[in-house]
VMD Tcl script that draws the C-alpha trace (Angstrom):
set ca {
  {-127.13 135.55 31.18}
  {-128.09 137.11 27.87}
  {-125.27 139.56 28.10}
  {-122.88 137.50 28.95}
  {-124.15 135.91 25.66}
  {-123.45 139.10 23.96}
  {-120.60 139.96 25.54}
  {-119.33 136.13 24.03}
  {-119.91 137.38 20.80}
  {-122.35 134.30 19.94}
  {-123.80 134.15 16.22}
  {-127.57 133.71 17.66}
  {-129.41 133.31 20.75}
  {-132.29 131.28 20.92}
  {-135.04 131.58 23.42}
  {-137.78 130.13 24.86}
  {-141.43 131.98 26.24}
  {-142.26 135.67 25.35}
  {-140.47 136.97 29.02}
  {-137.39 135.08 27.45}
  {-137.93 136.77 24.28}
  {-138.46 139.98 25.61}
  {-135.64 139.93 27.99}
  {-133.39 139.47 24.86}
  {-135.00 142.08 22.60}
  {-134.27 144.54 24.97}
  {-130.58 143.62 25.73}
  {-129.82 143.30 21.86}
  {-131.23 144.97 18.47}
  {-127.87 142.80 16.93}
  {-127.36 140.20 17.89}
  {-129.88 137.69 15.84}
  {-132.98 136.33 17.79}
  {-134.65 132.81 17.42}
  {-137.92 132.43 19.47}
  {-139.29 129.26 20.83}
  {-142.91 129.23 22.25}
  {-144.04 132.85 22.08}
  {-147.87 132.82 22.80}
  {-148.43 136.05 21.19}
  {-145.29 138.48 19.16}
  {-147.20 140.92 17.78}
  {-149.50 141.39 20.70}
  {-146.53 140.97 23.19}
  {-144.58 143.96 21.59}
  {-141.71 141.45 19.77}
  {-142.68 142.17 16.50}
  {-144.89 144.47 14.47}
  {-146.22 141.49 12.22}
  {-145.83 138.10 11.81}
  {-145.21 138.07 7.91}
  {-141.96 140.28 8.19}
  {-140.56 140.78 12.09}
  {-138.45 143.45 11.20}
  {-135.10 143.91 13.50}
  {-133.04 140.92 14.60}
  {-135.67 138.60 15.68}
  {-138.01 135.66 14.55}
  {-139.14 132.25 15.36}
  {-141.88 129.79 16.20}
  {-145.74 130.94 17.68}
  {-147.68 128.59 19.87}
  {-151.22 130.19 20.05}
  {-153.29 132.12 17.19}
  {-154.92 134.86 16.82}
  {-159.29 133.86 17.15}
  {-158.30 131.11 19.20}
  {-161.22 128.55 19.64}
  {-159.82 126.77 22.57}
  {-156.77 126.45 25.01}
  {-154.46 123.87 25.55}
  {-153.32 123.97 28.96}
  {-149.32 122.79 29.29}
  {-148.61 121.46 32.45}
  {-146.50 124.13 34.02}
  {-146.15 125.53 38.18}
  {-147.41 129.07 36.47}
  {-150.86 127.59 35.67}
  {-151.46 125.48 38.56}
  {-150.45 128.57 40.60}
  {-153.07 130.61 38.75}
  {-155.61 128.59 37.71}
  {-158.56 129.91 39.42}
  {-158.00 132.80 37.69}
  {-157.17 131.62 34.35}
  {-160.71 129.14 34.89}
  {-162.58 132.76 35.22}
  {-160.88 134.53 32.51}
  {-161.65 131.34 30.29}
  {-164.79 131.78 31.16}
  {-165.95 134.99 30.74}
  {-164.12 134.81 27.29}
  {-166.40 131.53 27.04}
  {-163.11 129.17 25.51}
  {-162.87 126.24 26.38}
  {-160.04 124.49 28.26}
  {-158.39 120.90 27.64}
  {-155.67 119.98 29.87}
  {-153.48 117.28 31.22}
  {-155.14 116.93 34.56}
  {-158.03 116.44 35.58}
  {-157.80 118.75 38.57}
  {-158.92 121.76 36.22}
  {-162.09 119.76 34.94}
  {-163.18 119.35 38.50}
  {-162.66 123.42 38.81}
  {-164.43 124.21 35.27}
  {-162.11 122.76 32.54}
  {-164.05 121.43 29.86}
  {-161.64 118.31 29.17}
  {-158.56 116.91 30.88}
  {-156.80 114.00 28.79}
  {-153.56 112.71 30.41}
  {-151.52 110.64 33.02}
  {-153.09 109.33 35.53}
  {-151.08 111.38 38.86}
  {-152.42 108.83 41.45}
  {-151.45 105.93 39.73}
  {-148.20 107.55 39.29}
  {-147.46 107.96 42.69}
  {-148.85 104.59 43.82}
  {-146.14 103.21 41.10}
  {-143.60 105.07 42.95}
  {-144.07 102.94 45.90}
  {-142.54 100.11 44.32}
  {-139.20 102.37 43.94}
  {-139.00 103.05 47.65}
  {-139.87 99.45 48.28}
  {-136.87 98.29 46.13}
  {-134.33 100.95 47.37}
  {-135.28 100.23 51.10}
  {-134.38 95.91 49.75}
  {-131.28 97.52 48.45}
  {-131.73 97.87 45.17}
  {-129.26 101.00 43.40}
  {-131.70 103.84 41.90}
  {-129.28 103.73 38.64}
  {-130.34 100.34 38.26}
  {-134.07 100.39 38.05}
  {-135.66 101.38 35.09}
  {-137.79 104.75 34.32}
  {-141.02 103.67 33.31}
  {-143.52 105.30 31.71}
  {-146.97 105.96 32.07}
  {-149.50 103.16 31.14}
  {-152.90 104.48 32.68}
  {-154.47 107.40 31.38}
  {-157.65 109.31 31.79}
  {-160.29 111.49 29.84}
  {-162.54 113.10 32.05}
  {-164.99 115.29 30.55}
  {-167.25 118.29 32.45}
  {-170.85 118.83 30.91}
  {-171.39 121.36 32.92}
  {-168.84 123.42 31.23}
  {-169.52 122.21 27.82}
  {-172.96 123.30 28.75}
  {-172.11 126.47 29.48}
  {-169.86 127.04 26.77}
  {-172.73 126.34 24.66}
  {-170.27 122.97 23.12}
  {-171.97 119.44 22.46}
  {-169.78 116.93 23.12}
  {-170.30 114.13 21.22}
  {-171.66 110.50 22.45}
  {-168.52 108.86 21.32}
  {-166.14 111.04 23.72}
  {-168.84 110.58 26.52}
  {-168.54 106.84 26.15}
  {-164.48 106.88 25.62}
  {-164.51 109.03 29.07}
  {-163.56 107.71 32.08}
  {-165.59 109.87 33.88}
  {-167.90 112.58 33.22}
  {-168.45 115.17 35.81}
  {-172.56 116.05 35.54}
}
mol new
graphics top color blue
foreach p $ca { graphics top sphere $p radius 0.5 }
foreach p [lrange $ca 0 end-1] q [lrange $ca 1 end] { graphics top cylinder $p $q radius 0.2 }
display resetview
């Protein structure tokens, strides 16, 4: 797709993730380059510093250098991988906050998010309506109402992080 972009003779491409990014680098040193959520350019080979990019590419960073913690996105890359990412956060003792709550239960220090279950017991109501013959187009797309902060001492424990009382009593669980 990116060289039929430059084969179109566009003004600018803009991308999204460092594969993205790197895709493009190496199918264009002319065409210019905007980057969207690049974890890492210098340390993904995009750039040779941040302050002046050099060559026909620049753009927006998600994650710094010395993180202290992660933000997990939800994303099928993660959830595919997140054993592993739970041991490399780990052993690089940085803490984890996430969406669901699935990754506390595995070793995530804090999930803060939607509440899946109720989500999918809402959906029953759809299928309910649609099977009375309701039309899909005409029932609203709600949004969530019920969320959850579940918090793991254990991790925070290891981690060598005190989480303070007024999270613990905010949480709607705390897995001991």
């Amino acid at each position: 797709m990116i060289a039929d972009l430059i084969q179109s003779k566009v003004d600018a491409i803009l991308v999204e993730t460092t594969p993205a990014a790197l895709a493009a680098k190496r199918a264009t040193s002319t065409v210019p380059l905007v980057v969207v959520l690049v974890a890492d350019p210098v340390g993904s080979g995009l750039v040779a510093n941040l302050a002046h990019p050099g060559g026909n590419l620049t753009g927006l960073s998600i994650h710094r250098a010395n993180a202290q913690a992660l933000y997990l996105i939800e994303a099928p890359l993660f959830l595919t991988h997140r054993a592993m990412l739970l041991k490399l956060l780990s052993s690089a003792r940085l803490p984890m906050i996430e969406s669901e709550r699935r990754f506390v239960d595995e070793g995530g220090l804090i999930s803060f998010g939607t509440n899946i279950g109720d989500l999918y017991l809402r959906s029953a109501w759809y299928v309910d309506k649609i099977l009375k013959g309701a039309k899909p187009g005409d029932l609203p797309i709600e949004q969530p109402t019920k969320f959850e902060l579940v918090v793991n001492l254990e991790t925070a424990h290891a981690l060598g992080i005190t989480i303070p009382e007024s999270i613990l009593l905010r949480a709607d669980e705390v897995v001991r």
